[in-house]
N, CA, C and O of each residue as an XYZ file, in Angstrom:
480
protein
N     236.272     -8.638    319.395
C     236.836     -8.953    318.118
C     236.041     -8.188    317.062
O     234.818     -8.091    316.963
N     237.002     -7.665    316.293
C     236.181     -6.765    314.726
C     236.672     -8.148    313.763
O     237.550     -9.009    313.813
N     235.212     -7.672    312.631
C     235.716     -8.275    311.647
C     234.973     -7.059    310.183
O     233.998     -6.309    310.155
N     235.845     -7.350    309.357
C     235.190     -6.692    308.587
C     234.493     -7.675    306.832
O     234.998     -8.615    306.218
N     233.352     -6.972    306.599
C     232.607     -7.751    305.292
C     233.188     -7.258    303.950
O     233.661     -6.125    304.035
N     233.262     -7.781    302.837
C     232.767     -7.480    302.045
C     231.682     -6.136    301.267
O     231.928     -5.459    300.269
N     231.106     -6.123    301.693
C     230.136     -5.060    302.003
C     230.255     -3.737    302.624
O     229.512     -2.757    302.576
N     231.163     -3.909    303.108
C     231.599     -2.280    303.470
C     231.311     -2.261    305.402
O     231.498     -1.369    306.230
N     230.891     -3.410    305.508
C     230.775     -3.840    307.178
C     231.623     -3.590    308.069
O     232.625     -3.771    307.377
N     231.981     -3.340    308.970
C     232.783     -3.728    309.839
C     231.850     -4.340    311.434
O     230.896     -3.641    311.775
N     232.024     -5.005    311.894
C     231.118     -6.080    312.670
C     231.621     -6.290    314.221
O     232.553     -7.093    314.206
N     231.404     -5.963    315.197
C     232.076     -5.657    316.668
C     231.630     -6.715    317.753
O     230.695     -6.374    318.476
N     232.329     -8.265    317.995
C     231.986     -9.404    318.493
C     232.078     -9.005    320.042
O     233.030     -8.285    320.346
N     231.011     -9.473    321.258
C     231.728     -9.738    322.541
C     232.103    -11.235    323.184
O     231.982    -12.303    322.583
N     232.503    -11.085    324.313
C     233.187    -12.737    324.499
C     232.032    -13.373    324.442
O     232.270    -14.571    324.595
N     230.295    -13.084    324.225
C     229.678    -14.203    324.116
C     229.182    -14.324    322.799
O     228.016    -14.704    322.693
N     229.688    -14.133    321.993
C     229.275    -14.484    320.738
C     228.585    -13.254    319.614
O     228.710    -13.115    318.398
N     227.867    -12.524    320.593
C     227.215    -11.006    320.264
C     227.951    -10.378    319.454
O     229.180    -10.331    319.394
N     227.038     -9.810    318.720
C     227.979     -9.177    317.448
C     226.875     -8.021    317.219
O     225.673     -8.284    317.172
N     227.317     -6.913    317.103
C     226.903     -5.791    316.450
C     227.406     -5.235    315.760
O     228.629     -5.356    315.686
N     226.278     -3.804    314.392
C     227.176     -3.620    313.457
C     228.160     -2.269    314.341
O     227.576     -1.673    315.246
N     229.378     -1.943    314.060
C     230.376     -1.083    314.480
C     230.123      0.101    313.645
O     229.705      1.190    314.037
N     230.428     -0.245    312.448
C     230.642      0.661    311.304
C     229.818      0.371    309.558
O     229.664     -0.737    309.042
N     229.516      1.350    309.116
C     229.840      0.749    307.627
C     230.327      1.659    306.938
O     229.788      2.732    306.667
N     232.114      1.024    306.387
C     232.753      2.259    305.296
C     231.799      2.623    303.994
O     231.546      3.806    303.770
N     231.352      1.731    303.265
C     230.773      1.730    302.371
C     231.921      1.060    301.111
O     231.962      1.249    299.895
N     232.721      0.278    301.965
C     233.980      0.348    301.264
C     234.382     -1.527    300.990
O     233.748     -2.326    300.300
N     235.179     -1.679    301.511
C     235.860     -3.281    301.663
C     236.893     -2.818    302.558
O     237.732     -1.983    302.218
N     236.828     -3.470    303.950
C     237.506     -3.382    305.088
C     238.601     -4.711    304.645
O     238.211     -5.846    304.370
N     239.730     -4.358    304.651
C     240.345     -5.372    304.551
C     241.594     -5.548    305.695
O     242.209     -6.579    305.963
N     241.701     -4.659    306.075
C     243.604     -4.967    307.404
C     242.578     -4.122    308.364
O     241.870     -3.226    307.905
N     242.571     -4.550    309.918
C     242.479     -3.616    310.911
C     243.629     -3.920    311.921
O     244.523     -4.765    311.945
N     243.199     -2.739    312.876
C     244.342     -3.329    314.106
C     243.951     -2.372    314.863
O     243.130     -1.734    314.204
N     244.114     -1.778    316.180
C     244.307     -0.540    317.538
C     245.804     -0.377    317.468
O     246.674     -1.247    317.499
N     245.914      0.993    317.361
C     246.491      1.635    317.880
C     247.013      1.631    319.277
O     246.266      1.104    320.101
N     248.072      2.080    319.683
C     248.183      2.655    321.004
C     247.312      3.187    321.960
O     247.239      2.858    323.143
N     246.583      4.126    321.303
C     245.258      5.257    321.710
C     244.086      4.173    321.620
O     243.022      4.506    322.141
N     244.159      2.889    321.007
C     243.010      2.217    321.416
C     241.620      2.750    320.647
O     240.486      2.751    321.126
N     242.071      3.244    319.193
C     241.505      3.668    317.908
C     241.509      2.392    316.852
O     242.390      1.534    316.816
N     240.590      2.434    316.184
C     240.558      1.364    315.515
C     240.851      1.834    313.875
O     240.019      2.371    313.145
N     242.608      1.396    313.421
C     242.988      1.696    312.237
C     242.376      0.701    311.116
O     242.539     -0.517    311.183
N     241.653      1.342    310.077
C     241.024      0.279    309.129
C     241.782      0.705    307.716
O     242.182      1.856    307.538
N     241.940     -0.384    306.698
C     242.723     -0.357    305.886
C     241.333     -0.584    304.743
O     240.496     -1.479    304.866
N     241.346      0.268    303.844
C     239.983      0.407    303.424
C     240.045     -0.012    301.645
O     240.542      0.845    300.914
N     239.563     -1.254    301.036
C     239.576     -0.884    299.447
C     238.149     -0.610    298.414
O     236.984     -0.934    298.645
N     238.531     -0.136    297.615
C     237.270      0.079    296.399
C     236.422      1.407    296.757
O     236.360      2.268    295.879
N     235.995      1.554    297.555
C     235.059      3.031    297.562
C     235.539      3.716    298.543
O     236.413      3.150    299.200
N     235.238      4.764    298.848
C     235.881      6.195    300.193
C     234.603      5.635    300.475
O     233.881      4.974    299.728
N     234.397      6.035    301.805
C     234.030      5.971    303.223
C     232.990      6.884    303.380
O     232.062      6.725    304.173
N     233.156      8.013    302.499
C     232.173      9.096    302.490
C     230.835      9.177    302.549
O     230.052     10.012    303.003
N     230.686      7.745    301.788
C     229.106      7.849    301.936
C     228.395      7.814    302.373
O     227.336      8.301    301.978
N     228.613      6.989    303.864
C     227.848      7.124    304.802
C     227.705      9.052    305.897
O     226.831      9.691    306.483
N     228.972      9.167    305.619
C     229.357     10.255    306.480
C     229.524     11.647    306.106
O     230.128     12.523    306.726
N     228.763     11.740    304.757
C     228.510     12.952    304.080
C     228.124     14.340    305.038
O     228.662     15.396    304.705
N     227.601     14.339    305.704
C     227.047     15.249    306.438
C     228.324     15.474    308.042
O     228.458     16.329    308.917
N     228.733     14.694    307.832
C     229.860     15.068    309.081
C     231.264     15.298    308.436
O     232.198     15.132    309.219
N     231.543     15.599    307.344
C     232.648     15.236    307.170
C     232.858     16.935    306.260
O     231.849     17.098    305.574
N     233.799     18.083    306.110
C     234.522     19.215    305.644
C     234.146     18.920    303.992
O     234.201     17.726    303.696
N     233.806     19.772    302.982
C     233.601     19.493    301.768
C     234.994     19.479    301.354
O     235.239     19.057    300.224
N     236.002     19.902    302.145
C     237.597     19.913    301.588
C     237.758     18.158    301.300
O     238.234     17.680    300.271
N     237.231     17.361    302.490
C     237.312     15.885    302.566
C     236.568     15.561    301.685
O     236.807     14.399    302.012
N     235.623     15.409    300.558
C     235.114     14.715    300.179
C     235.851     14.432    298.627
O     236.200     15.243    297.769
N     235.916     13.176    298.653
C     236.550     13.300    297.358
C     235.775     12.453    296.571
O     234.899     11.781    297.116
N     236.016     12.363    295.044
C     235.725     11.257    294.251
C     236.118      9.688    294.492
O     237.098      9.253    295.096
N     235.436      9.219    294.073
C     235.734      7.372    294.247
C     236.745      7.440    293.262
O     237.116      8.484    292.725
N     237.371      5.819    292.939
C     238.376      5.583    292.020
C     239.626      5.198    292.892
O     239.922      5.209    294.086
N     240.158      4.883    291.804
C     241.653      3.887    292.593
C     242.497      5.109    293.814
O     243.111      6.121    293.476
N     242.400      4.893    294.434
C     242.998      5.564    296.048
C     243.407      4.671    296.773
O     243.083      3.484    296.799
N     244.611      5.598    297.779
C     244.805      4.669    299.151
C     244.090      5.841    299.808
O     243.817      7.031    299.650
N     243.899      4.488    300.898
C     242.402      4.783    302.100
C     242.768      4.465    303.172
O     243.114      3.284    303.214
N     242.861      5.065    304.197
C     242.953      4.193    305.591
C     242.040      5.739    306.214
O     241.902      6.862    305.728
N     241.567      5.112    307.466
C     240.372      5.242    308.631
C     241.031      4.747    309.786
O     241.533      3.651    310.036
N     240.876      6.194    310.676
C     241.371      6.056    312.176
C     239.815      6.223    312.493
O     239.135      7.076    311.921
N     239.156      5.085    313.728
C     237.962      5.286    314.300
C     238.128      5.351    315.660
O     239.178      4.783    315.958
N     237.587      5.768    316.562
C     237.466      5.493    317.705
C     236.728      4.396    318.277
O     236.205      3.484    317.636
N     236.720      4.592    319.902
C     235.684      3.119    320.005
C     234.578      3.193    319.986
O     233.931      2.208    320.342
N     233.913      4.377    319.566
C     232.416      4.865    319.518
C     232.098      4.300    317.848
O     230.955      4.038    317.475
N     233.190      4.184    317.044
C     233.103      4.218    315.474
C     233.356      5.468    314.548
O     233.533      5.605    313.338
N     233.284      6.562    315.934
C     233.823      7.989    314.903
C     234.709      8.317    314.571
O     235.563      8.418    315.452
N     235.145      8.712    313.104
C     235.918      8.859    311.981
C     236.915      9.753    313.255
O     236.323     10.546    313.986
N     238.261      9.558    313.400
C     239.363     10.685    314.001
C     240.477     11.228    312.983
O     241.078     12.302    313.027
N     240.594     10.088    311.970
C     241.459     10.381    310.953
C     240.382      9.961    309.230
O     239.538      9.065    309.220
N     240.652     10.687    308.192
C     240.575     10.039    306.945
C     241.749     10.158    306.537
O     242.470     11.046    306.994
N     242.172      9.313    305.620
C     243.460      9.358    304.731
C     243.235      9.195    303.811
O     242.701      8.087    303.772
N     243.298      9.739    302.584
C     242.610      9.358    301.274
C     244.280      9.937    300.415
O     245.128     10.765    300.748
N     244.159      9.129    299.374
C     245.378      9.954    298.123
C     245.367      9.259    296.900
O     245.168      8.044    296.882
N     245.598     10.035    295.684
C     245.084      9.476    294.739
C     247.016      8.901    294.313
O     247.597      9.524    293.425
N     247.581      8.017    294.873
C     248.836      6.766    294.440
C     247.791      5.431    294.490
O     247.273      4.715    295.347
N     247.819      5.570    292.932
C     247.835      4.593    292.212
C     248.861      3.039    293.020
O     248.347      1.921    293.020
N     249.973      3.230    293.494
C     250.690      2.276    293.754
C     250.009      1.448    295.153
O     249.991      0.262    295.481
N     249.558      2.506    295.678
C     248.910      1.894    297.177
C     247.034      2.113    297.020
O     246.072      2.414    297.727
N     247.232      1.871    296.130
C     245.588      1.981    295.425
C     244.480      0.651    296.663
O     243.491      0.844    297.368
N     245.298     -0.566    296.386
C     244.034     -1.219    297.111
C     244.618     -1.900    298.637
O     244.960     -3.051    298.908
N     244.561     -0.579    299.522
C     245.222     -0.934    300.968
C     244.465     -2.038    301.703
O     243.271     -2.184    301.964
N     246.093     -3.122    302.073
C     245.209     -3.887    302.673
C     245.324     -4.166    304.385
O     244.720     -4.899    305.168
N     246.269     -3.318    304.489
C     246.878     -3.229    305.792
C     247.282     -1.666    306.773
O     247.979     -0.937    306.068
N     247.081     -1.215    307.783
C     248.121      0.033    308.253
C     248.106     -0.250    309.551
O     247.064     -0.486    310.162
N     249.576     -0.246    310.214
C     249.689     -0.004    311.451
C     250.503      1.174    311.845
O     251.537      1.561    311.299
N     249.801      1.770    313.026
C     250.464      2.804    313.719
C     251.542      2.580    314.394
O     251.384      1.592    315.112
N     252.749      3.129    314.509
C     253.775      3.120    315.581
C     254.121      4.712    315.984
O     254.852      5.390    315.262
N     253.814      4.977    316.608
C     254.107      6.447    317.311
C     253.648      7.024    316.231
O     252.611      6.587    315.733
N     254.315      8.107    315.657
C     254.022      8.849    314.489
C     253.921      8.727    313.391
O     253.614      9.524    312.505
N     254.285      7.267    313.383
C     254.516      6.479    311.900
C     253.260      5.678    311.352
O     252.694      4.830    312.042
N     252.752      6.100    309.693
C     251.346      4.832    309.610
C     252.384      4.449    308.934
O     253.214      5.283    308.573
N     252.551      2.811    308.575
C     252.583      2.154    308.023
C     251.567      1.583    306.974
O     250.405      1.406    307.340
N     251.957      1.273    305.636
C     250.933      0.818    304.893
C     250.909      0.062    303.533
O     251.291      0.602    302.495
N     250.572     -0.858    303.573
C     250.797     -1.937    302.781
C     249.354     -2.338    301.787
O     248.243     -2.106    302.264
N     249.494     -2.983    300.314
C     249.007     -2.615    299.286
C     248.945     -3.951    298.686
O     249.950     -4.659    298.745
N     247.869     -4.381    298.108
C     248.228     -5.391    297.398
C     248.593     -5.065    295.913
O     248.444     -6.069    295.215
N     248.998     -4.038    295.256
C     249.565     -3.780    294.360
C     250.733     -2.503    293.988
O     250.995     -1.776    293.029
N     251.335     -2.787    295.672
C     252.482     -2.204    295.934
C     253.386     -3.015    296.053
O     253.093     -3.902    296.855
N     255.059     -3.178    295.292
C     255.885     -3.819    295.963
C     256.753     -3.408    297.181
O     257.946     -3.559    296.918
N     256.495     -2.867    298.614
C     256.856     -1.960    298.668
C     255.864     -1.607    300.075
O     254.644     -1.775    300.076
N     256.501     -1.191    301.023
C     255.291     -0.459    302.329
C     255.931      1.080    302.303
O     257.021      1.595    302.056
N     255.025      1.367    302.577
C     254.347      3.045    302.825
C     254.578      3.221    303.852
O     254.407      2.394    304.747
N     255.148      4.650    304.030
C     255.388      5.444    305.647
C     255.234      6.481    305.003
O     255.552      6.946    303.908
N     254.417      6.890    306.319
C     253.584      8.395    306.586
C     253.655      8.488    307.288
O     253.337      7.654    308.136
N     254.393     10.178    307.617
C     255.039     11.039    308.992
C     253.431     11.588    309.684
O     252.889     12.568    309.171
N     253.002     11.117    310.448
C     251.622     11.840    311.072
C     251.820     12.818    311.680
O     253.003     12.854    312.018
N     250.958     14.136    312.195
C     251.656     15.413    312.803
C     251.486     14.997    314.197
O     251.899     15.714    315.110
């Protein structure tokens, strides 16, 4: 079981209670779920993710903080496979994305309205 903090946590339980840290966006984890591929989709609000991952991540990827939608494809190691970052205001504080084949889905708490994105 994941859970994610406040804090930018994300927290990785086993069936005995054990918990280690997984991740930290640097963000507010708010919707997760797996994928098909057995990737862990995180629905991310308030800060990009970047900060921890400055040094692994294309300077094309790095963007400014500020109202964005965010979602994070991880693997089961915790490494970044997807960023999604975009500056719509409408899907600004994501609180949800699920994958279906090629499709993210993505939902907002200040969207009326879900999001689809054609993935390649």
């Amino acid at each position: 079981m994941y859970t994610g903090y406040r804090d930018g946590r994300i927290v990785r339980f086993n069936a005995d209670g054990m918990h280690e840290e997984f991740v930290d966006t640097g963000g507010f984890p708010l919707g997760m779920r797996f994928d098909s591929d057995g990737n862990l989709i995180v629905a991310d609000a308030d800060k990009p993710f970047v900060r921890k991952l400055l040094g692994a991540l294309p300077p094309s990827r790095l963007t400014p903080s500020g109202s964005r939608a965010f979602v994070l494809g991880l693997d089961s190691d915790g490494e970044v496979i997807y960023n999604l970052q975009g500056p719509n205001s409408e899907f600004s504080t994501t609180t949800s994305a699920v994958r279906n084949g090629k499709r993210l889905y993505i939902c907002s708490l200040t969207a009326d309205a879900v999001g689809v994105l054609e993935l390649p």
